[in-house]
N, CA, C and O atoms as CSV, one atom per row, in Angstrom:
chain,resi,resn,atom,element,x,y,z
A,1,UNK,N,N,115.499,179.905,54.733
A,1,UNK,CA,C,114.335,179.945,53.862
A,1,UNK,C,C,114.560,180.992,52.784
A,1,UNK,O,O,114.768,182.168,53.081
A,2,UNK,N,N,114.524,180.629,51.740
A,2,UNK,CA,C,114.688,181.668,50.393
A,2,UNK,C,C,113.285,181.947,50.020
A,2,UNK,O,O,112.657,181.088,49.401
A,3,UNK,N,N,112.809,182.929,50.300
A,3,UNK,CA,C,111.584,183.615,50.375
A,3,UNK,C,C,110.784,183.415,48.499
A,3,UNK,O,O,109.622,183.132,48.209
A,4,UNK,N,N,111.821,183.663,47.691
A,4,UNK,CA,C,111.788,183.384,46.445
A,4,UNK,C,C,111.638,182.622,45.060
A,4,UNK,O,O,111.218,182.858,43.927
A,5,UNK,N,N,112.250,181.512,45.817
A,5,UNK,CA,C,112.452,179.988,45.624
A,5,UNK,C,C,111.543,179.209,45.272
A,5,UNK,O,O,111.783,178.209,44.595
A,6,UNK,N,N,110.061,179.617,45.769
A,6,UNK,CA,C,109.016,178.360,44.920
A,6,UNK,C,C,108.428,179.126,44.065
A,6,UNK,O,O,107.943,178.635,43.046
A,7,UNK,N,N,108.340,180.910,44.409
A,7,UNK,CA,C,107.459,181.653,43.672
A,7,UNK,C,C,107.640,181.749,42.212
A,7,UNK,O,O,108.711,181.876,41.620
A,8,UNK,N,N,106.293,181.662,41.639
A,8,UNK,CA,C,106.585,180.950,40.187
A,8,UNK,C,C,106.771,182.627,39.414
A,8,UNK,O,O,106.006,183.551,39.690
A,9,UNK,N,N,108.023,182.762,38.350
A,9,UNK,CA,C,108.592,183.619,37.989
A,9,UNK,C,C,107.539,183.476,35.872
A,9,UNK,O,O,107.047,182.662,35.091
A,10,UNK,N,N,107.841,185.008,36.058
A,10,UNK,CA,C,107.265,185.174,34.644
A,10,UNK,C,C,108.504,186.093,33.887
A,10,UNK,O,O,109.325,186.780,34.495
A,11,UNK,N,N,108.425,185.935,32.507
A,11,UNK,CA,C,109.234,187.219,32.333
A,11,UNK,C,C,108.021,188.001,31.181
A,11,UNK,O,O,107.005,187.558,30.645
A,12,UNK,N,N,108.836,189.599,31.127
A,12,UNK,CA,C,107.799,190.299,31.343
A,12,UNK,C,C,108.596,190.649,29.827
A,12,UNK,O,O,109.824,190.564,29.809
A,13,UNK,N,N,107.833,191.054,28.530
A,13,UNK,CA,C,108.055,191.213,27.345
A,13,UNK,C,C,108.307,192.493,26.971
A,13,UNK,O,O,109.010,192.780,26.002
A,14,UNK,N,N,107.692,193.404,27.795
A,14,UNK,CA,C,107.880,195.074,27.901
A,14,UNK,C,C,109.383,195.576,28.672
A,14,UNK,O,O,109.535,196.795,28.741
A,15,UNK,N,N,110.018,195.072,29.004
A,15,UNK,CA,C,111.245,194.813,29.448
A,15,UNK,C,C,112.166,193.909,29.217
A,15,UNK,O,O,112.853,193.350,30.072
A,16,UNK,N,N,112.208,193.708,27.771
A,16,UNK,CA,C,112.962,192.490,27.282
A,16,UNK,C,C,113.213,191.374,27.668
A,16,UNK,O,O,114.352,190.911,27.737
A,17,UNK,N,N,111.999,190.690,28.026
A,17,UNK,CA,C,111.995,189.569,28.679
A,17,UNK,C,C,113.255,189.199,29.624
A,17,UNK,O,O,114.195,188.417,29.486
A,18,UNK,N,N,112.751,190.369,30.949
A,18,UNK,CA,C,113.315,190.170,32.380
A,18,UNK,C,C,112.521,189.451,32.817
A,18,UNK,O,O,111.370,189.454,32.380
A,19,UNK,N,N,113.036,188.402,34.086
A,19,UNK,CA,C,112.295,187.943,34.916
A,19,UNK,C,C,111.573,188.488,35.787
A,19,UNK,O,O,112.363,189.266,36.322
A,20,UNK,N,N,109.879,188.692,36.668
A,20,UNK,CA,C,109.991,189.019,37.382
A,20,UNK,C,C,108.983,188.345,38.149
A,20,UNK,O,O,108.056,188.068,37.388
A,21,UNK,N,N,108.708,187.884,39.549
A,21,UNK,CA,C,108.479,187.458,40.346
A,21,UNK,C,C,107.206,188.192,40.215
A,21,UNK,O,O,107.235,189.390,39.935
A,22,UNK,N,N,105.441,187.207,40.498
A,22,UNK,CA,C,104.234,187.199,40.374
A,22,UNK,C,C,104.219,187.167,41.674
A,22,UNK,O,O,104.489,186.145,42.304
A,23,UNK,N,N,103.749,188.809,42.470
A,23,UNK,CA,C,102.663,189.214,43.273
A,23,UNK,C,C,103.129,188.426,44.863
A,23,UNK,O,O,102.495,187.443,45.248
A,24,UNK,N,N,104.356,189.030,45.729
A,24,UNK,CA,C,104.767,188.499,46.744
A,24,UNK,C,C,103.965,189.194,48.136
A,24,UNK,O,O,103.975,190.356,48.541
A,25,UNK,N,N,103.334,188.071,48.626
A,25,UNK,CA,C,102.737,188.385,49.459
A,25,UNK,C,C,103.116,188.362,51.034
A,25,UNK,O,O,103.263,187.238,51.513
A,26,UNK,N,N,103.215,188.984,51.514
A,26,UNK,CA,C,103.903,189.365,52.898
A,26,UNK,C,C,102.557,189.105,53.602
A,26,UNK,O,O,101.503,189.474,53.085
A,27,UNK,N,N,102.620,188.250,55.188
A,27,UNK,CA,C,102.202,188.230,56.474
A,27,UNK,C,C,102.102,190.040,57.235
A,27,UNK,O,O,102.970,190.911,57.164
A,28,UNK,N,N,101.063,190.099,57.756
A,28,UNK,CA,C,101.532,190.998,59.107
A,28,UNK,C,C,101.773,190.270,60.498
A,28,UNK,O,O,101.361,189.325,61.171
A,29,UNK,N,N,102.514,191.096,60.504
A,29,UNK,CA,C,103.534,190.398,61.726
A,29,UNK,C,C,102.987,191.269,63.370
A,29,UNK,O,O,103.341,192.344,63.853
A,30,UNK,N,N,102.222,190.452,63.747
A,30,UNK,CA,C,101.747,191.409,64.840
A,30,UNK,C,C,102.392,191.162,66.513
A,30,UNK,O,O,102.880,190.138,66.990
A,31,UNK,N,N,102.181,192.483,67.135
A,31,UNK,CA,C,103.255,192.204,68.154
A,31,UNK,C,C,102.941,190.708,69.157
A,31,UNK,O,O,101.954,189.973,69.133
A,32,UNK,N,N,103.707,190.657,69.674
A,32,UNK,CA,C,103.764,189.174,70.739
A,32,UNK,C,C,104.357,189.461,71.632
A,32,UNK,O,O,105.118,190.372,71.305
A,33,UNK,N,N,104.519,189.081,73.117
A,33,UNK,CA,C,105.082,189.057,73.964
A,33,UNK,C,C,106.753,188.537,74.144
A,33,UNK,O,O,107.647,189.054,74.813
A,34,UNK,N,N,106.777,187.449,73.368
A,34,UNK,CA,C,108.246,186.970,72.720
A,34,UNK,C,C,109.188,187.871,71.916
A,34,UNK,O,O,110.268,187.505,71.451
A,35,UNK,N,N,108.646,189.106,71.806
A,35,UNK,CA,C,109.065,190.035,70.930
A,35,UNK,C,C,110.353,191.026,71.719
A,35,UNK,O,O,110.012,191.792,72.620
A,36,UNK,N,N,111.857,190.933,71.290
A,36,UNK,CA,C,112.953,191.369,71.606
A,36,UNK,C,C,113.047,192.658,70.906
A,36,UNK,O,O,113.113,192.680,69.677
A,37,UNK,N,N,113.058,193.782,71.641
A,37,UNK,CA,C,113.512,195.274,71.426
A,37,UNK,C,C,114.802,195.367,71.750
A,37,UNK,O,O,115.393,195.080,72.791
A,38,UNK,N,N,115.328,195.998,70.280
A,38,UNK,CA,C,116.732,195.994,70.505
A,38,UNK,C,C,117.095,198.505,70.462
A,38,UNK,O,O,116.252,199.402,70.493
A,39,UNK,N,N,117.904,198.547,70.423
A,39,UNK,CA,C,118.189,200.351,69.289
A,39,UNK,C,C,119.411,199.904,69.284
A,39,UNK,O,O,120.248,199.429,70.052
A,40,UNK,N,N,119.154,200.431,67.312
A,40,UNK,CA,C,119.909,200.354,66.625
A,40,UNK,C,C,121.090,201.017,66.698
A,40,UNK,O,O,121.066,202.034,67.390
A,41,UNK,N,N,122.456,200.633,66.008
A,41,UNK,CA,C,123.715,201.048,66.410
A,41,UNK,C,C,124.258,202.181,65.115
A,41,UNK,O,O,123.352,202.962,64.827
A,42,UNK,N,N,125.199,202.341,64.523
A,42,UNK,CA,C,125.638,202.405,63.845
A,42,UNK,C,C,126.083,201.532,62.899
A,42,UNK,O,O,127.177,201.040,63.174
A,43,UNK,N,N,125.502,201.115,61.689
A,43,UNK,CA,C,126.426,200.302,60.943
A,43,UNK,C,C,125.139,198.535,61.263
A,43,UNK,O,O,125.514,197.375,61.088
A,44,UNK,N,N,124.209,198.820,61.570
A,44,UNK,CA,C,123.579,197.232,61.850
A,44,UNK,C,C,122.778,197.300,60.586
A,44,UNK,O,O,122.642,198.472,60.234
A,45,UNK,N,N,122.223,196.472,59.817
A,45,UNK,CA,C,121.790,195.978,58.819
A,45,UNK,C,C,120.645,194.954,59.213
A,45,UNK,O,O,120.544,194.486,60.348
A,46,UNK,N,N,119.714,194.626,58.066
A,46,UNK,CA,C,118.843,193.858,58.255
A,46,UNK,C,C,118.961,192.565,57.788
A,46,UNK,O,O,118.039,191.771,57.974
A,47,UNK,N,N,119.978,192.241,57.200
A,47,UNK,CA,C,120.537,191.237,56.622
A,47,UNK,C,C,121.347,190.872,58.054
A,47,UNK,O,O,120.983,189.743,58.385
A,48,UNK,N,N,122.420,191.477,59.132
A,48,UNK,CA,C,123.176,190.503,59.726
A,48,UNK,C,C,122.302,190.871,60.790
A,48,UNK,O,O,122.943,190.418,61.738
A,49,UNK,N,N,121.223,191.409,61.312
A,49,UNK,CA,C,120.601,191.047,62.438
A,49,UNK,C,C,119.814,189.570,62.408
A,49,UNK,O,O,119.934,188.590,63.144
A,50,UNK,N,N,118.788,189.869,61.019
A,50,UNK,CA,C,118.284,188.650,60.393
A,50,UNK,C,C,119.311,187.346,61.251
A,50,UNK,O,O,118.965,186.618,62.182
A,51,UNK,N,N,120.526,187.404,60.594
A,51,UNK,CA,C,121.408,186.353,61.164
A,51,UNK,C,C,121.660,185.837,62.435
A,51,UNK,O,O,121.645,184.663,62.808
A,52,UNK,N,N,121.997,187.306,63.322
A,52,UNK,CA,C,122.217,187.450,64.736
A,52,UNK,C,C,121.023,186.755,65.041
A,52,UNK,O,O,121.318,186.030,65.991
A,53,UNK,N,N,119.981,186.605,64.785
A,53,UNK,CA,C,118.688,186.275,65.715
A,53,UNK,C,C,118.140,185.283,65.167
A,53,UNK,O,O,117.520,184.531,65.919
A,54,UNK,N,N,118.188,184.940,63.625
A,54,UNK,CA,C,117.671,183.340,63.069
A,54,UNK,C,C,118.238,182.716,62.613
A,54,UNK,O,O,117.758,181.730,62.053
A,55,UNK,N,N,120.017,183.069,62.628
A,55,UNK,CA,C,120.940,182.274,61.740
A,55,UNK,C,C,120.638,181.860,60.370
A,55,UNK,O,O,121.057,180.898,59.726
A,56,UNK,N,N,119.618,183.024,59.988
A,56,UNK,CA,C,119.097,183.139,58.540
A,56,UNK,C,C,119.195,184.527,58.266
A,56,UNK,O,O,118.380,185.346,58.690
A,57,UNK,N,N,120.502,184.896,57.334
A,57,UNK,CA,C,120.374,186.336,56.263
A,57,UNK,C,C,119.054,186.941,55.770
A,57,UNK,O,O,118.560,188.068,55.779
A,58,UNK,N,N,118.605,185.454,55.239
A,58,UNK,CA,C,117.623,185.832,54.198
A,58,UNK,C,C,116.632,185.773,54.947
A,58,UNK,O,O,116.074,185.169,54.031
A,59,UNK,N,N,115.847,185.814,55.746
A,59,UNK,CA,C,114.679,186.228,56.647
A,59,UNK,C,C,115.248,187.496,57.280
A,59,UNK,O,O,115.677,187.298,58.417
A,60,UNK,N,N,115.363,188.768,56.826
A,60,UNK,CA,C,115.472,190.091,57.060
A,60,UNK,C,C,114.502,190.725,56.626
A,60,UNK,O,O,114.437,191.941,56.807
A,61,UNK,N,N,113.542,190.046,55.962
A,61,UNK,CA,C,112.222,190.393,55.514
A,61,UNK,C,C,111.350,191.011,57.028
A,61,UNK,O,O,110.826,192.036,57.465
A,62,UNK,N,N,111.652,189.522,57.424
A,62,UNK,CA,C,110.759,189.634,59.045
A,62,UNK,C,C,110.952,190.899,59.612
A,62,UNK,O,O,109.997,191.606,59.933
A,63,UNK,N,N,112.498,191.344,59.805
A,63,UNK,CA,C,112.415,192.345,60.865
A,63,UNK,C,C,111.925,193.625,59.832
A,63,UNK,O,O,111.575,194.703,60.312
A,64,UNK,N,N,111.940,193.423,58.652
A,64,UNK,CA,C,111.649,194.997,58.008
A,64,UNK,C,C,110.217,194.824,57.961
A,64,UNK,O,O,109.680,195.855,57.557
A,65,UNK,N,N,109.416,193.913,58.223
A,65,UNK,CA,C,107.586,193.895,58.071
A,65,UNK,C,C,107.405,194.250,59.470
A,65,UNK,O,O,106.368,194.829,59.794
A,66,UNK,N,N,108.161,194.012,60.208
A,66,UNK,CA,C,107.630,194.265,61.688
A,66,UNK,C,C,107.728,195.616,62.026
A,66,UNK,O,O,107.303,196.003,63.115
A,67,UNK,N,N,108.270,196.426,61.171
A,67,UNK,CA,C,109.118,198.063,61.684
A,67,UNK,C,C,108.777,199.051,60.706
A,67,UNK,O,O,109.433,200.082,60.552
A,68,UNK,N,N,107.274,198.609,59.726
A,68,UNK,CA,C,107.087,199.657,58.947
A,68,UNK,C,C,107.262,200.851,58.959
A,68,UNK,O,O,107.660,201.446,57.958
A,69,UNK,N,N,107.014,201.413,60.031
A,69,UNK,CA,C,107.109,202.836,60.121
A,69,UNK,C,C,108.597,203.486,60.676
A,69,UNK,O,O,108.720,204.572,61.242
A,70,UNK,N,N,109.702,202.508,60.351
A,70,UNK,CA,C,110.760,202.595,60.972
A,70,UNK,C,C,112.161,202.419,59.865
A,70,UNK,O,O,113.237,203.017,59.851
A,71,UNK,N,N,111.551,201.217,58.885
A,71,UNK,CA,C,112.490,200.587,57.595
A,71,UNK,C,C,111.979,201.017,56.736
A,71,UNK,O,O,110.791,201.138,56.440
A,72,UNK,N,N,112.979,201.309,56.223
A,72,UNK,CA,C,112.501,201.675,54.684
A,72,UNK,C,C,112.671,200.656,53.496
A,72,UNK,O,O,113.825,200.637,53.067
A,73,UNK,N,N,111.682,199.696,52.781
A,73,UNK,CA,C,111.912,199.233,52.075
A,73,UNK,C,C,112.801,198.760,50.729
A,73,UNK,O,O,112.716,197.803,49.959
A,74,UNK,N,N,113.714,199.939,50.843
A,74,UNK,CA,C,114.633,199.690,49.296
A,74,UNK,C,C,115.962,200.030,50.302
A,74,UNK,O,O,116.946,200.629,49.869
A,75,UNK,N,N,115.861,199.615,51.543
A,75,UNK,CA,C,116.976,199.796,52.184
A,75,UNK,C,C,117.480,198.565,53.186
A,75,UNK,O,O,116.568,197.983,53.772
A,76,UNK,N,N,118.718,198.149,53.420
A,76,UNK,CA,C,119.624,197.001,54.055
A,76,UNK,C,C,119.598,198.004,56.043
A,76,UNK,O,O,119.181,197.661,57.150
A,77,UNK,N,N,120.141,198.990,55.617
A,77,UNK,CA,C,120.760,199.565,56.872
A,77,UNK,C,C,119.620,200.246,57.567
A,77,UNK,O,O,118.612,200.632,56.973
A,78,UNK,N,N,119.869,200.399,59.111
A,78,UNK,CA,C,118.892,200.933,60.019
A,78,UNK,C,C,119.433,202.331,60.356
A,78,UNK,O,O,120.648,202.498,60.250
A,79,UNK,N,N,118.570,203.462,60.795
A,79,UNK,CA,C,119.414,204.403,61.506
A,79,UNK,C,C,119.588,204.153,62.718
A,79,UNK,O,O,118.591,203.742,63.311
A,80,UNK,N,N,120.611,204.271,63.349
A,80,UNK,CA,C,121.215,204.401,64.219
A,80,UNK,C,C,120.010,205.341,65.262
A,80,UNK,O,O,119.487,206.426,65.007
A,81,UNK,N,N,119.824,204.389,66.573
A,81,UNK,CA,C,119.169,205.208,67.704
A,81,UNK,C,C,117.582,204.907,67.217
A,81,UNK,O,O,116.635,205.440,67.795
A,82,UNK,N,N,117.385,203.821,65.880
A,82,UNK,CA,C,115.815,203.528,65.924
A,82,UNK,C,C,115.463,202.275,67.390
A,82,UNK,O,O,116.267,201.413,67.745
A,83,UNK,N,N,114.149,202.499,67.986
A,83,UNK,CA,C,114.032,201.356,68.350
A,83,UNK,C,C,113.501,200.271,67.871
A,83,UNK,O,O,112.304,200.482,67.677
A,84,UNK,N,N,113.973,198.610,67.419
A,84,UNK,CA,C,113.326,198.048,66.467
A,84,UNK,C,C,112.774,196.861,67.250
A,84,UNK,O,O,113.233,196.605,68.363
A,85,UNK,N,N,111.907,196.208,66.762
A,85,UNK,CA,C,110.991,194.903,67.041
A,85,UNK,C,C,111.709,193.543,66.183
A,85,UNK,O,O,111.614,193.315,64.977
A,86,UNK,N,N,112.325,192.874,67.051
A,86,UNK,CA,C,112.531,191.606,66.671
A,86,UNK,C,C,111.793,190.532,67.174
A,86,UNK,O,O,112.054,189.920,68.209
A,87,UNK,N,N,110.692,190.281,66.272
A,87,UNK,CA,C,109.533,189.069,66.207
A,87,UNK,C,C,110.980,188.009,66.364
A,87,UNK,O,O,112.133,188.108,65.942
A,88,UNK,N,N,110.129,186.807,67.329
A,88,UNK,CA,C,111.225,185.487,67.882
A,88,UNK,C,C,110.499,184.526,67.415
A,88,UNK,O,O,111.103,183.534,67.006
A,89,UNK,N,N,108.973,184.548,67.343
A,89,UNK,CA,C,108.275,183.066,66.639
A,89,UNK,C,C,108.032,183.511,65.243
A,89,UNK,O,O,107.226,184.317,64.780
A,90,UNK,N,N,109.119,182.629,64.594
A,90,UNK,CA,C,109.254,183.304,63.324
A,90,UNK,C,C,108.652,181.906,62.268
A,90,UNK,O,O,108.489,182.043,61.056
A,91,UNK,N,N,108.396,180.671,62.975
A,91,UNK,CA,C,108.109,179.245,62.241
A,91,UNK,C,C,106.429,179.885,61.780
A,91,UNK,O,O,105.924,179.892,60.657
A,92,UNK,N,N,105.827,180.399,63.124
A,92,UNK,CA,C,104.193,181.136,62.426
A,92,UNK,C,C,104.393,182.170,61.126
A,92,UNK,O,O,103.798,182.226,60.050
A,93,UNK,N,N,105.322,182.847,61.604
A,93,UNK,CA,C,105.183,183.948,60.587
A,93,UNK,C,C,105.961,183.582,59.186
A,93,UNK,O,O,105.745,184.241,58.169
A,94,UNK,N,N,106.926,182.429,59.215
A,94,UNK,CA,C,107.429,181.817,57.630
A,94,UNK,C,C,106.029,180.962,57.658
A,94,UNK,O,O,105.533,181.542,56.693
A,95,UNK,N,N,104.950,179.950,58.070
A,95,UNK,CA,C,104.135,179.007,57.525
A,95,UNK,C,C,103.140,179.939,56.692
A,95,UNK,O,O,102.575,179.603,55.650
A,96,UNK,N,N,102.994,181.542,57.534
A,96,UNK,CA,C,102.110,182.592,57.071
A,96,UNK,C,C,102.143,182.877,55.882
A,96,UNK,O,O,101.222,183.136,55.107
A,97,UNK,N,N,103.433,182.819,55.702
A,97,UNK,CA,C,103.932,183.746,54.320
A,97,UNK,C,C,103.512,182.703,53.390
A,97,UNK,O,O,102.781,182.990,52.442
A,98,UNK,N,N,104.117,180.948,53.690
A,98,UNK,CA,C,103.947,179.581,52.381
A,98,UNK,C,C,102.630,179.923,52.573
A,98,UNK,O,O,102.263,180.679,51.673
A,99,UNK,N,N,101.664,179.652,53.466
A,99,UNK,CA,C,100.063,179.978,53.099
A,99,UNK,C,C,99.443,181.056,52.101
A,99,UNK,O,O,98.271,180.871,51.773
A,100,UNK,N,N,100.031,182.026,51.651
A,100,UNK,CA,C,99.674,183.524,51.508
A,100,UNK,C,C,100.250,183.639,50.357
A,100,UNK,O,O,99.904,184.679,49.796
A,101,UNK,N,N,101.306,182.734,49.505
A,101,UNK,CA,C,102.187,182.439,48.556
A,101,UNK,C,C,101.995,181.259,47.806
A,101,UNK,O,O,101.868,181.432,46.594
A,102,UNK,N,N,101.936,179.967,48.280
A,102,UNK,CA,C,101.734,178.871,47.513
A,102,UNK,C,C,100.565,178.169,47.712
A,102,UNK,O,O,100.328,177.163,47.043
């Protein structure tokens, strides 16, 4: 799922007409019982866990909404020794997001 892909893009004239993506709205992702606790290693990312667990890169969104107080938003990599929340019913939480978006 390319999180990006239907959201309708503007470009913005105060920045030399860059593109930029209108108002992305994120789900909260609340805990569940299906929910896999992993701690983090050295060197794990939110991009190849994403993978490890949905065979989707690009849903690394999920695990960084689930771990606010843990990920840092302008960041790929985890520290090492966090404990993190990997949400497993992830079909609710992508229909959440198309609801909340298109």
């Amino acid at each position: 799922m390319n999180r990006l892909e239907r959201l309708k893009i503007k470009r913005d004239s105060l920045k030399g007409g860059k593109r930029t993506y209108k108002g992305i709205k994120y789900p909260s992702i609340s805990i569940s019982s299906s929910d896999v606790y992993i701690i983090a290693k050295v060197g794990d990312r939110l991009d190849t866990m994403a993978y490890d667990f949905y065979k989707d890169s690009r849903l690394w969104w999920i695990i960084s909404r689930a771990n606010p107080n843990k990920i840092k938003r302008d960041s790929f990599f985890i520290n090492p020794g966090l404990r993190i929340r990997i949400p497993i019913d992830i079909n609710r939480i992508k229909d959440e997001y198309e609801n909340l978006n298109f």
